[in-house]
MMTF fields as JSON, N, C-alpha, C and O atoms, coordinates in Angstrom:
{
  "mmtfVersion": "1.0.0",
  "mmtfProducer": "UNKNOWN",
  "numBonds": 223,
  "numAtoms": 224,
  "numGroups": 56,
  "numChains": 1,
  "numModels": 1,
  "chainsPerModel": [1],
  "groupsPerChain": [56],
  "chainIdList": ["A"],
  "bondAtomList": [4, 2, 8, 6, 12, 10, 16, 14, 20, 18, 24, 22, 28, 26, 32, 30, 36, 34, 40, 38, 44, 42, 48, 46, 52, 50, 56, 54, 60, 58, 64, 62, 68, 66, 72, 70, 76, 74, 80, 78, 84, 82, 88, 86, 92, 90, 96, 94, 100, 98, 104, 102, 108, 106, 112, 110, 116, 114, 120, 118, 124, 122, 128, 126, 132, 130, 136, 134, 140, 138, 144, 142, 148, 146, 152, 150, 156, 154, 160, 158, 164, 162, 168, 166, 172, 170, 176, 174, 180, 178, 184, 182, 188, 186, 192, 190, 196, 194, 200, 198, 204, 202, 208, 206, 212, 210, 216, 214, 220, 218],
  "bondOrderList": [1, 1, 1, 1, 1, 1, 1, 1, 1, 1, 1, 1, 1, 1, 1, 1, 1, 1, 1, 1, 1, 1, 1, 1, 1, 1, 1, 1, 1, 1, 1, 1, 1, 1, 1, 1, 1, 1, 1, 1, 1, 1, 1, 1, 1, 1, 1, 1, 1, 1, 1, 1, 1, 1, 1],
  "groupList": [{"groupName": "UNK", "atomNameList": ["N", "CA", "C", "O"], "elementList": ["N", "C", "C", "O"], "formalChargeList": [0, 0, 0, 0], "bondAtomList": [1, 0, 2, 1, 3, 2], "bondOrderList": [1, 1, 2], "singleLetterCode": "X", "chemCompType": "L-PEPTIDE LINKING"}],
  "groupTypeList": [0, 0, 0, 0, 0, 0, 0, 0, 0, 0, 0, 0, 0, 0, 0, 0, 0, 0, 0, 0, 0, 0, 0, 0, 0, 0, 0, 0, 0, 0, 0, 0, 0, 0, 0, 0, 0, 0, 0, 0, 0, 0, 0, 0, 0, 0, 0, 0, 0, 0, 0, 0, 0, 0, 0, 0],
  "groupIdList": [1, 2, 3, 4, 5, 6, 7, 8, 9, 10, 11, 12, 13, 14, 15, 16, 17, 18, 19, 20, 21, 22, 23, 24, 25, 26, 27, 28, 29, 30, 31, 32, 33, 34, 35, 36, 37, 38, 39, 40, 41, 42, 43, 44, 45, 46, 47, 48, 49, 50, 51, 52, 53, 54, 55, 56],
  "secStructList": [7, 7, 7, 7, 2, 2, 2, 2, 2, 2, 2, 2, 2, 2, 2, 2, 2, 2, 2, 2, 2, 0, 0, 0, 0, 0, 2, 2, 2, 2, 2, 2, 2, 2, 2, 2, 2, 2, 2, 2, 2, 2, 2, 2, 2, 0, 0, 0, 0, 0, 7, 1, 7, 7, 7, 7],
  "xCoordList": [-8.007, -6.63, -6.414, -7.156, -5.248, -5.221, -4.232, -3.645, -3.705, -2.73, -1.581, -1.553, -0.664, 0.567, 0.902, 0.588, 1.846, 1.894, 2.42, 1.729, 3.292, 4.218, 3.113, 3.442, 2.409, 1.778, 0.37, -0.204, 0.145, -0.583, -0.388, -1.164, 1.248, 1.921, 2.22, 2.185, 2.42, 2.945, 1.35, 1.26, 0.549, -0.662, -1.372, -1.912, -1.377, -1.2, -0.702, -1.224, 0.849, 1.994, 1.235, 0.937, 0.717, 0.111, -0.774, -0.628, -2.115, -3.338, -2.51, -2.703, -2.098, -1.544, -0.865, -1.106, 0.237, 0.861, -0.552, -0.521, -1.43, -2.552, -3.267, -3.486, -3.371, -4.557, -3.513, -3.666, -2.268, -1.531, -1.383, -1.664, -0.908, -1.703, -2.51, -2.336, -3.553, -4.767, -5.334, -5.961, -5.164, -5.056, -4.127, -4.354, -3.078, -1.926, -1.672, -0.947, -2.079, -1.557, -2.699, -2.883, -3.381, -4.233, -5.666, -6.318, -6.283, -7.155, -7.387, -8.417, -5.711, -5.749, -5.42, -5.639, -4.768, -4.66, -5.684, -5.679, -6.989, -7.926, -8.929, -9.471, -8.862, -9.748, -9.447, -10.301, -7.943, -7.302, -7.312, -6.887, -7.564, -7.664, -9.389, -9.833, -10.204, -11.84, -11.807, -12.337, -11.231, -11.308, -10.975, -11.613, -9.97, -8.859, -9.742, -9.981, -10.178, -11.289, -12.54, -12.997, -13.07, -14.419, -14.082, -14.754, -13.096, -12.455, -12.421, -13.1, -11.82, -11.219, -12.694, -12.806, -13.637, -15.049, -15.535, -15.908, -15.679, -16.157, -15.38, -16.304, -14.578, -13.302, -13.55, -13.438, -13.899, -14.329, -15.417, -15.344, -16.568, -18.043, -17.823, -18.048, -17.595, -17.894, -17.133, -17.593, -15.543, -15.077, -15.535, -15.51, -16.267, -16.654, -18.499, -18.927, -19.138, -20.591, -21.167, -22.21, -20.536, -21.587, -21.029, -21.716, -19.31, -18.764, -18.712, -19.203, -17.898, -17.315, -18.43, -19.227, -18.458, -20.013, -19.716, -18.697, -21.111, -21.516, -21.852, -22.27, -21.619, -22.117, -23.552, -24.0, -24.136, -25.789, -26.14, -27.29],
  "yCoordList": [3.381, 3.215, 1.82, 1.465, 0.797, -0.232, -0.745, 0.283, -1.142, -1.769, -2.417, -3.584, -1.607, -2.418, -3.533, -3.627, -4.755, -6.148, -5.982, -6.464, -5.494, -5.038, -4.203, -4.465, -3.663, -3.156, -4.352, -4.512, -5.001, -6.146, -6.965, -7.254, -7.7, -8.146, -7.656, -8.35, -6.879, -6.278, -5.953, -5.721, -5.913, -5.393, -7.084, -7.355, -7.845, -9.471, -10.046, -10.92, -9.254, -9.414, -9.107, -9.855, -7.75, -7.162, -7.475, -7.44, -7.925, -8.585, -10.206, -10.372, -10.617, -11.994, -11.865, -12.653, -10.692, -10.368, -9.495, -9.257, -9.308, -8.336, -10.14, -10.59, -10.48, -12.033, -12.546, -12.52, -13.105, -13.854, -13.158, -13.576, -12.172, -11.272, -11.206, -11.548, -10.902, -11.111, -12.763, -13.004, -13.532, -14.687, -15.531, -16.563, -14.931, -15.653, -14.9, -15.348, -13.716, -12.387, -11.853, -12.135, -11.174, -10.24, -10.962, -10.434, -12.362, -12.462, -13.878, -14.212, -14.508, -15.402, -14.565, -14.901, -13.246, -12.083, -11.702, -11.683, -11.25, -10.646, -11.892, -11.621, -13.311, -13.801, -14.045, -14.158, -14.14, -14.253, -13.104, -12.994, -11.989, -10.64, -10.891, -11.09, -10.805, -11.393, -12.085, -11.704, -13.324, -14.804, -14.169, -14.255, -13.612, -13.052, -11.75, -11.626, -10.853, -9.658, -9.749, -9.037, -11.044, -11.893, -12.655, -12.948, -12.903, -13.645, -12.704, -12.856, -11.58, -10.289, -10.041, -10.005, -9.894, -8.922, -9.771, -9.197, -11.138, -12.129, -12.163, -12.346, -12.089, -12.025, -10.866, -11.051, -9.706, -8.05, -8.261, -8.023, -8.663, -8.955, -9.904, -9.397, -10.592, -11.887, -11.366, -11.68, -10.278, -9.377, -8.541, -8.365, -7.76, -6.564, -6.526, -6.077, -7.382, -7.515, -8.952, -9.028, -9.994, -11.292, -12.161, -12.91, -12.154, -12.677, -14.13, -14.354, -14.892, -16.25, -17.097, -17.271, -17.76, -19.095, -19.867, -20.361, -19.83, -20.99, -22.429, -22.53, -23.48, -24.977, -24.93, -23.857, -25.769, -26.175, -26.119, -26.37],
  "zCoordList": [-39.495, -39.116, -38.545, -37.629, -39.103, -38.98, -37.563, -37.899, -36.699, -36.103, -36.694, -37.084, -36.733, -37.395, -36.558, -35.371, -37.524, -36.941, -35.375, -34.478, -35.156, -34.025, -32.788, -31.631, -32.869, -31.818, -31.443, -30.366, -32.672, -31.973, -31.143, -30.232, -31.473, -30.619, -29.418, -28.401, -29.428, -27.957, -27.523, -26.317, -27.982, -26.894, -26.823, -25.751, -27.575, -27.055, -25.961, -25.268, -25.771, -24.433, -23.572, -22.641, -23.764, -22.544, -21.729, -20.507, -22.516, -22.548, -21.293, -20.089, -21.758, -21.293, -20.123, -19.208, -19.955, -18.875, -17.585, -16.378, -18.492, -17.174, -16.75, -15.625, -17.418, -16.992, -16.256, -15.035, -16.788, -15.769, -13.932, -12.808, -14.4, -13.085, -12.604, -11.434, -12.83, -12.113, -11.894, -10.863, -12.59, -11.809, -11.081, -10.45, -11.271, -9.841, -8.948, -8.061, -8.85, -8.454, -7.71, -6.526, -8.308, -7.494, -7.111, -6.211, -7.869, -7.316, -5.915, -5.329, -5.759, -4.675, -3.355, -2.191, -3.889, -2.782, -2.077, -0.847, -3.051, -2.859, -1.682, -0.61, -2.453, -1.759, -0.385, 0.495, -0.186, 1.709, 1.912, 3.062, 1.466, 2.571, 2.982, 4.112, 1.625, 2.236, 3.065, 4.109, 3.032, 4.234, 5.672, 6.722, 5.431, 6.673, 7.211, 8.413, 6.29, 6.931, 7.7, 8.594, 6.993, 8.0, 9.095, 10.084, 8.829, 10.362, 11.068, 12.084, 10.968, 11.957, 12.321, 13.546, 11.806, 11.758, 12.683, 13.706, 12.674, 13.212, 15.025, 15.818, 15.456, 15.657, 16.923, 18.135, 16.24, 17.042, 17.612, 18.817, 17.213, 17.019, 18.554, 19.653, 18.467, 19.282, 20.97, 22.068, 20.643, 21.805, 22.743, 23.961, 21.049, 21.704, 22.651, 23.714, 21.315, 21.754, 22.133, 22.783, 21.755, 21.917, 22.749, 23.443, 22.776, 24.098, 22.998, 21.892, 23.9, 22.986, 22.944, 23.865, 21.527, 21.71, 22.799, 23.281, 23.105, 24.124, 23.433, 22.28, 24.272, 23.912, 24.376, 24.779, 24.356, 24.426, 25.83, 26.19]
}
């Protein structure tokens, strides 16, 4: 069973509309929630158990 011309196209659209997404979209999101989650972790850590760095 072959793909008629018309459903190639549109699953081409699709293909293009999921990448443009995921690279303007979901993966500069993803990397500032990581950045922003190790900060927080970092952040608790240093509150709760190690207390603020010391200098030399």
């Amino acid at each position: 069973m072959e793909q008629s011309e018309g459903t190639a196209v549109a699953s081409k659209k699709q293909e293009r509309t999921a990448f443009l997404l995921l690279t303007a979209v979901i993966f500069p999101l993803m990397a500032v929630l990581i950045v922003a989650g190790y900060g927080f972790l970092v952040w608790m850590w240093q509150l709760l158990f190690s207390g603020p760095p010391t200098g030399p």
